[in-house]
Residue frames as qw, qx, qy, qz and C-alpha x, y, z in Angstrom:
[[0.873, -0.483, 0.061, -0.041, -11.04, -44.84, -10.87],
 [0.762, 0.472, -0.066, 0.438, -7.89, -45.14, -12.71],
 [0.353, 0.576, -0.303, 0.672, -6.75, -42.07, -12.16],
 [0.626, -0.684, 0.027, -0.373, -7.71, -42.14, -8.14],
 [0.980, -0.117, 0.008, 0.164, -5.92, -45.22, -7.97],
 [0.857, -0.048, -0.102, 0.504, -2.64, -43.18, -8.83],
 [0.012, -0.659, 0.262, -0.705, -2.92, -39.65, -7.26],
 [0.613, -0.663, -0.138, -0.408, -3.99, -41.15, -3.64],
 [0.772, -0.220, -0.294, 0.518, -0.75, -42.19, -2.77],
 [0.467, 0.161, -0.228, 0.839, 1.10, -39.36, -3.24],
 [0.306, -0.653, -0.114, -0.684, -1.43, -36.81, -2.22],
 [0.821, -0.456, -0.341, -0.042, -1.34, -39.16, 1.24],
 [0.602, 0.110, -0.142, 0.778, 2.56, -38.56, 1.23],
 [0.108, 0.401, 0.093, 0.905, 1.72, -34.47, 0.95],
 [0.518, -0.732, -0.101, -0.431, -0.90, -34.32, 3.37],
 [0.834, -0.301, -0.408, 0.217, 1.53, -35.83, 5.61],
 [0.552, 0.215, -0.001, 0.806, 4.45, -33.85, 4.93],
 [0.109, -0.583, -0.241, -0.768, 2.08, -30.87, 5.55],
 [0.632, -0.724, -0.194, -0.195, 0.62, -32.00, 8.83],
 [0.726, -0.408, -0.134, 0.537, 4.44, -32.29, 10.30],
 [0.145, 0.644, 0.095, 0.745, 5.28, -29.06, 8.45],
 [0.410, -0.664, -0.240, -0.577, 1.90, -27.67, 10.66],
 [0.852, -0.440, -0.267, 0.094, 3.25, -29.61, 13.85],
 [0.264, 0.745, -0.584, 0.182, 6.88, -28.38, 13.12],
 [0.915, -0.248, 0.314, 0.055, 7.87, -31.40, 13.16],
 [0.087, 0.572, -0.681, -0.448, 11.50, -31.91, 11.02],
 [0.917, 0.219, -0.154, -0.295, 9.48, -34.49, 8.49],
 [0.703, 0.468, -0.535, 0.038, 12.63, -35.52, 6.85],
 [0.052, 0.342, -0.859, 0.378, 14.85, -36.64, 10.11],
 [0.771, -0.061, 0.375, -0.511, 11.34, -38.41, 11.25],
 [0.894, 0.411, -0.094, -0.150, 11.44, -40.40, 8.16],
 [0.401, 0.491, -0.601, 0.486, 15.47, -41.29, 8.69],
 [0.208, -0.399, 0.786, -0.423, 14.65, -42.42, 12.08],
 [0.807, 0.198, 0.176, -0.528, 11.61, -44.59, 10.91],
 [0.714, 0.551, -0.402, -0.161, 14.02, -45.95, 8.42],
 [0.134, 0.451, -0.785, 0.404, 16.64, -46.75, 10.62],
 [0.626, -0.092, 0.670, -0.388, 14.02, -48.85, 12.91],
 [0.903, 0.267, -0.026, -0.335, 12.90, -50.29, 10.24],
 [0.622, 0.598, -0.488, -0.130, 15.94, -51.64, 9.40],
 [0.312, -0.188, 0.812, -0.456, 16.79, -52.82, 12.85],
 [0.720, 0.054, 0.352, -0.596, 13.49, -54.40, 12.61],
 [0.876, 0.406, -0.189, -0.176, 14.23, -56.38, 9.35],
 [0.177, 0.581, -0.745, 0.276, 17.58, -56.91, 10.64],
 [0.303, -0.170, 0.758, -0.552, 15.96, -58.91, 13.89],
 [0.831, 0.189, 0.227, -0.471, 13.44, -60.55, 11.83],
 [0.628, 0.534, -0.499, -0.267, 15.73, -62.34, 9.33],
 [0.052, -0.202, 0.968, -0.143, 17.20, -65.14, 11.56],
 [0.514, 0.138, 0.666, -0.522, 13.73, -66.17, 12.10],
 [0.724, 0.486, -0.108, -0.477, 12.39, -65.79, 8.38],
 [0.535, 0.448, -0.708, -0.108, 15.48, -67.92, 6.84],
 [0.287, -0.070, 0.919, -0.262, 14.95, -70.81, 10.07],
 [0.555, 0.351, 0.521, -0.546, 11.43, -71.08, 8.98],
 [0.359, 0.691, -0.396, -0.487, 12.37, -71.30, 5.05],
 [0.341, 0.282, -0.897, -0.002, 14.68, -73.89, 5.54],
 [0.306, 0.270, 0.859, -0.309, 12.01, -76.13, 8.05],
 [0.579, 0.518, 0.113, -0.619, 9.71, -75.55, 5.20],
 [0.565, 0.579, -0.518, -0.277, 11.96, -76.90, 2.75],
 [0.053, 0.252, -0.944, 0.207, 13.04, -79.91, 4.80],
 [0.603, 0.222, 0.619, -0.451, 9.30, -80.53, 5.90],
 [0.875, 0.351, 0.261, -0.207, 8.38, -80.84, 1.96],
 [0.360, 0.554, -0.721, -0.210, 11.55, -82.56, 0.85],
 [0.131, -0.511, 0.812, -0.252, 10.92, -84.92, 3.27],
 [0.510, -0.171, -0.689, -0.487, 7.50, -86.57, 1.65],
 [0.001, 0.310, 0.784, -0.537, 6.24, -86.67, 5.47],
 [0.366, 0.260, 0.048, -0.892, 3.10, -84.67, 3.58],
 [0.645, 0.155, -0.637, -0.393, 2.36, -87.74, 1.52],
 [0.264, 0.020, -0.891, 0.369, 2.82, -89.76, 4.35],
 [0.124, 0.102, 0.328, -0.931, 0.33, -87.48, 6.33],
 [0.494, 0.325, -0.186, -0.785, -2.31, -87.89, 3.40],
 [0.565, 0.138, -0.813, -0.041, -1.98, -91.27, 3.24],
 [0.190, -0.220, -0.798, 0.528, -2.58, -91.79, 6.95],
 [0.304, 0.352, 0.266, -0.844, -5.60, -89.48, 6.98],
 [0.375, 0.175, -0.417, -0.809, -7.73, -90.35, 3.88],
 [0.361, -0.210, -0.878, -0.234, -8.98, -93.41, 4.89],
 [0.013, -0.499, -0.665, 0.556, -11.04, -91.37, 8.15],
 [0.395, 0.426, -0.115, -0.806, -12.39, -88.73, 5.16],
 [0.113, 0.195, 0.896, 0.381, -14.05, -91.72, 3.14],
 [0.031, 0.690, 0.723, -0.001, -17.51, -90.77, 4.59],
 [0.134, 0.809, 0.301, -0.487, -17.15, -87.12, 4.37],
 [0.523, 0.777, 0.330, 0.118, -17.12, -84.83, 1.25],
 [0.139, -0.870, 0.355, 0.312, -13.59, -83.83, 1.21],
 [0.730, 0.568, -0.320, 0.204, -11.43, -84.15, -2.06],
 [0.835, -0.326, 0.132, 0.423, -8.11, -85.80, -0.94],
 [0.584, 0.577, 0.120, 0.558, -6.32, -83.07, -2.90],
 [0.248, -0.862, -0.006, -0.442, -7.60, -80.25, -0.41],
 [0.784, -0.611, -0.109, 0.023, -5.72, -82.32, 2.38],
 [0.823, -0.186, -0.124, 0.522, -2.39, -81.08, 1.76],
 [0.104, 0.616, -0.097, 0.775, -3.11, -77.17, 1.07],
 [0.468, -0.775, -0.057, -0.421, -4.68, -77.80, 4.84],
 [0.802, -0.415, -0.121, 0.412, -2.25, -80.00, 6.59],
 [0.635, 0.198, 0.077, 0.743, 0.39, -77.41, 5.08],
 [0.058, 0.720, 0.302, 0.622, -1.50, -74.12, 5.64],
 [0.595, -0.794, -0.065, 0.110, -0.50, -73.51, 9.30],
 [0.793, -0.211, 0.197, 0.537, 3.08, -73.41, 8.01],
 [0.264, -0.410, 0.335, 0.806, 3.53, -71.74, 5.48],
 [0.406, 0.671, 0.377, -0.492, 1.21, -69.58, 3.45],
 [0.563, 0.596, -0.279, -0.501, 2.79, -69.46, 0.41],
 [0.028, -0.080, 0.996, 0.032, 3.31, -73.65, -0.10],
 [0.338, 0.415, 0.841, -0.076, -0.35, -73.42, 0.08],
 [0.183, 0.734, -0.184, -0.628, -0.73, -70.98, -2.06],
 [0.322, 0.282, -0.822, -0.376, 1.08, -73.10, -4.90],
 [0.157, 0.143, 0.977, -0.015, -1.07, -75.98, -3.86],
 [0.444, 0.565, 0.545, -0.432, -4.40, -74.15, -4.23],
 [0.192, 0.575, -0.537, -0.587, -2.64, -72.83, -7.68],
 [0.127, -0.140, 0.978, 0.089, -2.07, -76.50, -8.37],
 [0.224, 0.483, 0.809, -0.248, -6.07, -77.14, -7.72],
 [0.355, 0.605, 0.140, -0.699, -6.75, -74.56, -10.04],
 [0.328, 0.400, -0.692, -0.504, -5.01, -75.49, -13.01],
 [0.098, 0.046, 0.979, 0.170, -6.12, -79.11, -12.59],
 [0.034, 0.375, 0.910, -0.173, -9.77, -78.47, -11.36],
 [0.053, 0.533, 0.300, 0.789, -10.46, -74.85, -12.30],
 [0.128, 0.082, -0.480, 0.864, -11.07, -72.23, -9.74],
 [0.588, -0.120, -0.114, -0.792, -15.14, -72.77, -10.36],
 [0.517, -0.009, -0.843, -0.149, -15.21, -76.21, -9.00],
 [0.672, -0.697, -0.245, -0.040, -16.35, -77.63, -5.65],
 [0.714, -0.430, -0.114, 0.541, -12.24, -78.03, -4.60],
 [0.360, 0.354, 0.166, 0.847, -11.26, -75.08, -6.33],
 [0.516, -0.626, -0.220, -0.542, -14.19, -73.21, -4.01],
 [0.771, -0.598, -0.207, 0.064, -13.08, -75.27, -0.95],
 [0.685, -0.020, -0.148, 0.713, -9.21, -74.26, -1.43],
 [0.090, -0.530, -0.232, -0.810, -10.74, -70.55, -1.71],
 [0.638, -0.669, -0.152, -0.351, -12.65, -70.94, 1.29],
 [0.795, -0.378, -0.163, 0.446, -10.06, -73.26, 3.46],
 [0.469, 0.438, -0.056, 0.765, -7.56, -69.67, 2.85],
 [0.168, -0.515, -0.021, -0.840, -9.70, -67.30, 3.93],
 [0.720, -0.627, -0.114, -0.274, -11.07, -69.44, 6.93],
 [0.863, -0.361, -0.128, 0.329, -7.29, -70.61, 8.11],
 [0.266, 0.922, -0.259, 0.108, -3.99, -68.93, 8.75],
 [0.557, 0.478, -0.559, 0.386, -0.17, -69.15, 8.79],
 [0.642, -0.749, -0.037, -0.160, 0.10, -69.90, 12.79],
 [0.863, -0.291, 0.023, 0.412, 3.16, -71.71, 12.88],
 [0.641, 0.328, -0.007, 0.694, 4.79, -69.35, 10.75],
 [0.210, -0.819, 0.089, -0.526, 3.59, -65.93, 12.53],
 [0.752, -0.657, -0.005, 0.054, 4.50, -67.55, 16.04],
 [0.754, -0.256, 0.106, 0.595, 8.19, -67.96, 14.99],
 [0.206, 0.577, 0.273, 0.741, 8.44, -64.76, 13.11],
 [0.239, -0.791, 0.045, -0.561, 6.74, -62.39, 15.22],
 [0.855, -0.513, -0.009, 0.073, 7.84, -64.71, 19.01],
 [0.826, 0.046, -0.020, 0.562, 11.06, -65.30, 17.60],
 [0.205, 0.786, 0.155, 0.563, 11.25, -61.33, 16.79],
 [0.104, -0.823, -0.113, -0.547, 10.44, -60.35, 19.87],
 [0.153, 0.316, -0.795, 0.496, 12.67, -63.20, 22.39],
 [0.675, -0.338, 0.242, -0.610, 9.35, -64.72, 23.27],
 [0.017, 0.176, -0.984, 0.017, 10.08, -68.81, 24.52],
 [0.242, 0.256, 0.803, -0.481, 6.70, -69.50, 26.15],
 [0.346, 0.052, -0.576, -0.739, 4.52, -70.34, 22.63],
 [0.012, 0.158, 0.987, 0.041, 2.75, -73.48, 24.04],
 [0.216, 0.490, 0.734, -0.418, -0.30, -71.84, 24.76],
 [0.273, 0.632, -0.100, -0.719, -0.48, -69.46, 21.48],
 [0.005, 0.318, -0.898, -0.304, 0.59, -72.34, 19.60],
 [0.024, 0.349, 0.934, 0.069, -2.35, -74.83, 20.53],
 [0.207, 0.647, 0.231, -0.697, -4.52, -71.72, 20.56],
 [0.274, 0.677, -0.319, -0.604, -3.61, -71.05, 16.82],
 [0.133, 0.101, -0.915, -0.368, -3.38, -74.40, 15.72],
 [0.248, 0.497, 0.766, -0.324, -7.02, -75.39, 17.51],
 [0.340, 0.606, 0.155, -0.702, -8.45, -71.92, 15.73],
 [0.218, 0.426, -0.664, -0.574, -7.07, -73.76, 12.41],
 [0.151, 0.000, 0.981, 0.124, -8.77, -76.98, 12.67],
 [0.238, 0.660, 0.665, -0.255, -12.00, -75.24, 13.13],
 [0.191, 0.616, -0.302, -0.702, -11.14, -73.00, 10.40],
 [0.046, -0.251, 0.883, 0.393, -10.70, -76.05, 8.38],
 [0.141, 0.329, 0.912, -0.202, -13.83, -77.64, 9.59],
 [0.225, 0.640, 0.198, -0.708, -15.72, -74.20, 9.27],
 [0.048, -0.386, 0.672, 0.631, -14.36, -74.85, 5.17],
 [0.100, 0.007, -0.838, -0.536, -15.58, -77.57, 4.39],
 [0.217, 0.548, 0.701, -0.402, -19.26, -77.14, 6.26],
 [0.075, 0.623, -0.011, -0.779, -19.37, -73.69, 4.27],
 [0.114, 0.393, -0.629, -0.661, -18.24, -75.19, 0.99],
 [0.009, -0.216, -0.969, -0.120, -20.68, -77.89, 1.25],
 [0.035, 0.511, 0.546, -0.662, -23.54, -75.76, 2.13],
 [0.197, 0.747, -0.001, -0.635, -23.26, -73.05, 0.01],
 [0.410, 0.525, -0.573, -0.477, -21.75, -74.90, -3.42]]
């Protein structure tokens, strides 16, 4: 498996190369104009990545996430949700790797076999980055008019969230 694992790039490369050969296609100037968009592309994406960095870094400098968790824990009394889990979700529409380190966080304390170590595992795989794709990929492309992709993508998160902790309770 080993060795699959490192002939199947290049062999992928060569069958290309071959099929534009077979096409007569000029490979190399393809690849040199591919590049060149890309780079445009990364070029037109950075204003958006570094805005979204820095409102990441201002959202948790500003302890409004504690605040957040605090105002919310006292309606999760009656259901089965660790108060730990409530800031990889309040935080997971934003910015996927902040929850990342938080579900990290829930490993080391609680070990990735626990219930929250299971629910931070589930809540990942059932939510996604919304806010941060919308400015990224909107911002990318000069779209203004988010409102409806926005509450679209934040609604699909709550019930991602919800979907979490039914799942994790269910099944573990």
């Amino acid at each position: 498996m080993e060795i699959i694992s490192k002939v199947i790039l290049p062999l992928f490369i060569i069958v290309i190369v071959f099929y534009g050969v077979k096409k007569k296609i000029n490979v190399y100037d393809a690849f040199l104009e591919g590049a060149k968009e890309g780079l445009v592309t990364t070029f037109n994406i950075f204003p958006a990545v570094i805005a979204m960095i820095f409102a990441i870094n201002i959202f948790l400098d500003s302890n409004f996430l504690s605040f957040l968790v605090k105002l919310i824990s006292p309606m999760l009394g009656n259901i089965t949700v660790p108060l730990e889990i409530i800031p990889m979700a309040l935080l997971r529409p934003v910015s996927g790797t902040a929850s990342l380190a938080i579900m990290n966080d829930i490993f080391k304390s609680f070990g990735p076999d626990s219930f929250i170590g299971r629910l931070a595992s589930v809540l990942q795989g059932c939510t996604d980055t919304t806010i941060y794709v919308i400015a990224l990929y909107f911002g990318t492309v000069k779209i203004t008019k988010i409102k409806h992709a926005l509450w679209g993508g934040l609604f699909a998160d709550l019930i991602g969230i919800i979907a979490a902790i039914i799942i994790t309770n269910l099944f573990f």
